[in-house]
C-alpha positions in Angstrom: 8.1 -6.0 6.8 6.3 -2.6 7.1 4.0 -1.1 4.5 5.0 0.8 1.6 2.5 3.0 0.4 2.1 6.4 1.1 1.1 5.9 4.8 4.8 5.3 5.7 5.8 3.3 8.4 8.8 3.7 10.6 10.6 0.8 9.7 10.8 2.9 6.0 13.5 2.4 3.3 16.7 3.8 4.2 20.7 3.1 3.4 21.6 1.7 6.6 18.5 -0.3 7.8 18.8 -3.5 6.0 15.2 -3.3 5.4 13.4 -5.6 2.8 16.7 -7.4 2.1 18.2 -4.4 0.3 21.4 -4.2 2.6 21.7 -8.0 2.7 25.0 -10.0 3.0 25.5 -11.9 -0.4 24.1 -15.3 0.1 26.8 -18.0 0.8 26.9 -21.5 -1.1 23.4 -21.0 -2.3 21.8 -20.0 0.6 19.3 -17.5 1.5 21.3 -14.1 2.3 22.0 -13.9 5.9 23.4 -10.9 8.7 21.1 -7.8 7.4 18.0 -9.5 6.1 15.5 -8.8 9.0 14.0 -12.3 8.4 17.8 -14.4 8.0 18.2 -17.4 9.8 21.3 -17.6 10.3 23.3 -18.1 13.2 22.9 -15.5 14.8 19.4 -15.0 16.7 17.5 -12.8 14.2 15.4 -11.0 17.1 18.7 -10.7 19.1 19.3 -6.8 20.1 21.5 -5.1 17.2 21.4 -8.1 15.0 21.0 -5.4 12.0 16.8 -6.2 11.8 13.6 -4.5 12.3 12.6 -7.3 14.7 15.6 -6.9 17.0 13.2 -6.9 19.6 10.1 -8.7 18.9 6.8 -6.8 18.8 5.0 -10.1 19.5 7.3 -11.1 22.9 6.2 -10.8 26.0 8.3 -7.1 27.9 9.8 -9.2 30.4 11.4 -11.3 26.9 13.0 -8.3 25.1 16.8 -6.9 25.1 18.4 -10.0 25.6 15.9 -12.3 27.6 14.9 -15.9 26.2 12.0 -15.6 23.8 9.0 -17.7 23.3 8.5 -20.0 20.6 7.3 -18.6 17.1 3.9 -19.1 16.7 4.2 -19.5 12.7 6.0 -18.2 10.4 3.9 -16.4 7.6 3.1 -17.9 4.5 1.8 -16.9 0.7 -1.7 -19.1 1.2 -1.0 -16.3 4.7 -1.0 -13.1 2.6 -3.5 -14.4 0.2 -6.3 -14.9 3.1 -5.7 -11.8 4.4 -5.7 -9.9 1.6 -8.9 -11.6 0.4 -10.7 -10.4 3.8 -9.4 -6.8 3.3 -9.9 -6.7 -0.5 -13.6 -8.2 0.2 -14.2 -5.9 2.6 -13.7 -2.8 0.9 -15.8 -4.4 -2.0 -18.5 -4.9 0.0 -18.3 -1.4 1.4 -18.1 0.3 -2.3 -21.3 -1.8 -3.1 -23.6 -1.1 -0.2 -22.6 2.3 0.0 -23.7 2.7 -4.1 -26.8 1.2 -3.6 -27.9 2.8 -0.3 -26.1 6.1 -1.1 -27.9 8.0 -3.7 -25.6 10.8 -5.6 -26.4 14.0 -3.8 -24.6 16.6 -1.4 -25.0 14.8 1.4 -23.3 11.2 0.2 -20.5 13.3 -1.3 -20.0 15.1 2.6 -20.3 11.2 3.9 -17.5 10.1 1.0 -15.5 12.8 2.4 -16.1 12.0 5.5 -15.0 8.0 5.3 -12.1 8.8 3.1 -10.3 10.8 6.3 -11.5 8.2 8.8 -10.0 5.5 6.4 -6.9 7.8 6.6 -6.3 7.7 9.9 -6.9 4.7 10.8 -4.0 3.7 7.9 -1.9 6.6 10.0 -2.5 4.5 13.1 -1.9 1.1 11.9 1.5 2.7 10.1 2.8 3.9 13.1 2.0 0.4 15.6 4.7 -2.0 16.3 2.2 -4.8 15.4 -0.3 -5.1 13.0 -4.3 -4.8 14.4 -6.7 -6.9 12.1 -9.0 -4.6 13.5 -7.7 -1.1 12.4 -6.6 -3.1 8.9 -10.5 -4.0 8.2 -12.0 -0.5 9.5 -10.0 0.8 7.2 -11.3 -1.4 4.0 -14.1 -1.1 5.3 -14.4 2.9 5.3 -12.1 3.0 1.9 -14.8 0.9 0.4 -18.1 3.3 1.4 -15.3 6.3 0.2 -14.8 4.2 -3.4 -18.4 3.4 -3.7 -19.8 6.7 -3.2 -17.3 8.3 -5.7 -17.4 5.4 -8.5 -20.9 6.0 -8.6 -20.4 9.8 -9.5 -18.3 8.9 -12.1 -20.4 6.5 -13.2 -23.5 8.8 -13.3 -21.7 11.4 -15.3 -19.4 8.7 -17.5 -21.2 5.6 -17.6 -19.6 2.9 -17.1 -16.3 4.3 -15.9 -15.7 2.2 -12.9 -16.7 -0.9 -14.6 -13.4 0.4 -17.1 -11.4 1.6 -14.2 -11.6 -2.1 -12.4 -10.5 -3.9 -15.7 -7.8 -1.5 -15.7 -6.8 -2.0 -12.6 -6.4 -5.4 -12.7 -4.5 -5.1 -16.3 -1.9 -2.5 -14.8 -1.5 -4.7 -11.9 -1.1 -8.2 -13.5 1.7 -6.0 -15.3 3.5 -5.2 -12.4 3.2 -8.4 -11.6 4.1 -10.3 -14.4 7.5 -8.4 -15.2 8.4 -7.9 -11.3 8.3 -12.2 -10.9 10.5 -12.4 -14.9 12.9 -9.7 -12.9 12.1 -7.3 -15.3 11.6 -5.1 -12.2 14.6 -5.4 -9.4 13.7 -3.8 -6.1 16.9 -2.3 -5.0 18.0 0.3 -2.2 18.5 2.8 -5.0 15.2 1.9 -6.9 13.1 2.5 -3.6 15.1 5.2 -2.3 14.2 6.9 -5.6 11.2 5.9 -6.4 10.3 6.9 -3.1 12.0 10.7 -3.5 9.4 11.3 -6.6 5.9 9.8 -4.5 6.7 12.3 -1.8 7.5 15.0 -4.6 4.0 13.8 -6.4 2.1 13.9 -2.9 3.8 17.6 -2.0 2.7 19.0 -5.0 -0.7 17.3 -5.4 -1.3 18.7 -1.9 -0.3 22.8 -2.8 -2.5 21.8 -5.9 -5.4 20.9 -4.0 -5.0 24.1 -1.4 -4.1 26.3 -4.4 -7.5 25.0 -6.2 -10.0 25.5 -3.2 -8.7 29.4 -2.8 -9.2 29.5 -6.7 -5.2 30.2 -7.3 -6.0 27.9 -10.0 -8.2 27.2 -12.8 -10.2 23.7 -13.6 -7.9 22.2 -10.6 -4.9 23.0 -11.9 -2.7 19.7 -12.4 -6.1 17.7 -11.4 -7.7 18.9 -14.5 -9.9 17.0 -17.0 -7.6 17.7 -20.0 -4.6 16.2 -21.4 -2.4 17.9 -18.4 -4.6 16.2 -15.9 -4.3 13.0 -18.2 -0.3 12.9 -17.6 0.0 14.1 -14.1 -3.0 10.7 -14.1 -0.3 7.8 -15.5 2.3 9.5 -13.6 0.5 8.6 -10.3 -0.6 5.0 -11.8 3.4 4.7 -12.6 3.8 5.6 -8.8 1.2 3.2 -7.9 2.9 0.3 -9.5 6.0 1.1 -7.9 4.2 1.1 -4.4 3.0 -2.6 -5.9 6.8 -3.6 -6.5 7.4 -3.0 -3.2 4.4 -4.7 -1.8 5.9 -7.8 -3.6 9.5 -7.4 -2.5 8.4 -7.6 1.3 5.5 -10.4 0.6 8.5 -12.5 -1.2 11.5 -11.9 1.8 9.0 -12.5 4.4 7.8 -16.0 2.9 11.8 -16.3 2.0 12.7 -15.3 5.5 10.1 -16.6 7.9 8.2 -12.9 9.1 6.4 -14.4 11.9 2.4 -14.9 10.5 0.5 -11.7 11.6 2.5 -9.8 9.4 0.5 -11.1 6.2 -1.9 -8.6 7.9 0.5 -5.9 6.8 1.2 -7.3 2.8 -3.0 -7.3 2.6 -2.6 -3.5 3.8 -0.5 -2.6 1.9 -1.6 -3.9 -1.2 -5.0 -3.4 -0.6 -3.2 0.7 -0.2 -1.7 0.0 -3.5 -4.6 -1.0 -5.6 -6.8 1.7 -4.0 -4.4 4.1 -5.1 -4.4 2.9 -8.8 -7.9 2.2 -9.3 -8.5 6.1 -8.3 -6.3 7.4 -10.4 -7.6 4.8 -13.2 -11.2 6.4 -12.8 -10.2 9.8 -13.4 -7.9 8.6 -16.4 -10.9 6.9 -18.1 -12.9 10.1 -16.9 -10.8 12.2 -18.8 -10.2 10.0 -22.3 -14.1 9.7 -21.8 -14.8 13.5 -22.3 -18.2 14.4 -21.5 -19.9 12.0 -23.1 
C-alpha cells in the first residue's frame, strides 16, 4: 500500500501491478480475492519472489531473508484502530503547527518567505518518504509538522483579508470529505484500475498545467494569475482541484480497506495517515481560496 497523492510512489497504479487489489483473482467460495492482491493469503507465500505483489520481497526482512530465504515472523498485521492513531498523530501535528505558527507568526514579508520556505521542506520530505521502501515515522511527522507552520501562516492571510475564511474552509473540508466518504463505503464510488488510471491521467494534467500557470504568472505572461485568479475562472479551475482531491481520498480508502482486508503488516498505517493527511491538505487549500473567491473583497 503506497500513497496516492500527488507525491507518487513507485509502487503507483498501473495495468499489470496488481496493486490495491485492482488486478485481483475473483474471490473463490466467498473468500477474500487471492493470487494478485499484494496482501492475499492464500496459498501461496504472499512475500514469496514473483508472487504478483508489491511485497514480494519484504521491506521489513532482514537482507540475508529476501529472494527466497525463510522470513521472520510478522510482527502485526495493521489494523483500522492502526490507521486511526497514526493519522491522529499526523493530523494533530500539522494542527498544532498551523496554530503556533499563527499566533507567533505575525502577517508580514518575512512569515510569508518562512511559509514558503516550510511548504518546500514539507515537499521534500513527502518526495523522500514516497520514494523509501518503508515508511519513517520520522520523515511522516516533519512533514505535518512543516505543512502545518506552511497552512498556519497562509490561513492567517486569508483570514486577515477575508475574515473568517479558514474557520469556512475547515467546515468545508470536513463536509467534502465526510462526502467522499459516505458514498465511497454505500459503493457509490468503486475504485477500479480504470477509475485510478484515469483519474490519475487528469491530476497529472491539473498539476502540468497549474505548474506552466504559475511560471507563466511570475514572468507576467499572464494577468491576475491566470487560471489561479480570484474570479469565476479561478472559481472552476478551484472545485476541479477539490474534485481531484476527493479522488486522491477514494484512493486513500481503497488501500486503508485492502490492507485491513489483507493483513499489510502494521507500519504501513504510517503510510494511510500520509496519505490522507496529503489528501486533506490538498482540499482544505483549495477550499480557502474557493471561499476566498465567493467571499469577494469584503
Amino acid at each position: 500500500m503506497r500513497s496516492s497523492n500527488p507525491v507518487f510512489s513507485r509502487r503507483g497504479f498501473s495495468r499489470d501491478n496488481g496493486y490495491a487489489g485492482f488486478n485481483a483473482q475473483q474471490p473463490q467460495a466467498g473468500g477474500p480475492a487471492v493470487g494478485t492482491n499484494p496482501y492475499a493469503q492464500g496459498t501461496a507465500d504472499p512475500y514469496a519472489q514473483g508472487a504478483g505483489n508489491p511485497y514480494a520481497t519484504n521491506p521489513y526482512a532482514p537482507a540475508d531473508t529476501q529472494y527466497g530465504a525463510p522470513a521472520p515472523a510478522r510482527t502485526g498485521a495493521m489494523t483500522m484502530d492502526d490507521v486511526v492513531t497514526r493519522t491522529a498523530i499526523t493530523l494533530g501535528t500539522v494542527v498544532i503547527g498551523a496554530v503556533l505558527a499563527w499566533t507567533l507568526l505575525p502577517v508580514s514579508t518575512t512569515s510569508y518567505a518562512l511559509a514558503v520556505g516550510a511548504a518546500l521542506v514539507a515537499f521534500v520530505l513527502a518526495i523522500v518518504q514516497s520514494f523509501k521502501r518503508t515508511p519513517s515515522p520520522a520523515l511522516i511527522i516533519g512533514y505535518a509538522a512543516f505543512e502545518g507552520i506552511f497552512l498556519g501562516v497562509i490561513s492567517e492571510m486569508f483570514n486577515a483579508r477575508w475574515s473568517g475564511a479558514p474557520f469556512q474552509a475547515v467546515l468545508g473540508t470536513m463536509a467534502v470529505s465526510g462526502a467522499t466518504l459516505f458514498m465511497y463505503k454505500q459503493r457509490w464510488i468503486r475504485v477500479t484500475a480504470r477509475y485510478a488510471r484515469i483519474g490519475m491521467t487528469i491530476a497529472i494534467a491539473f498539476v502540468v498545467v497549474m505548474a506552466v500557470n504559475l511560471l507563466l504568472s511570475v514572468f507576467g505572461a499572464v494577468d491576475d494569475g491566470g487560471l489561479r485568479s480570484f474570479g469565476p475562472l479561478g472559481a472552476i479551475v478551484g472545485i476541479l482541484a477539490i474534485l481531484i482531491g476527493c479522488f486522491f481520498l477514494t484512493l486513500d480508502f481503497k488501500q486503508i480497506e485492502d490492507g485491513v482486508a489483507y493483513g499489510a503488516p502494521r507500519e504501513e498505517s504510517w503510510l494511510a495517515a500520509f496519505g490522507l493527511t496529503m489528501s486533506l491538505v490538498w482540499i482544505y487549500l483549495e477550499m480557502l481560496r474557493l471561499v476566498a473567491i465567493f467571499s469577494g473583497d469584503d
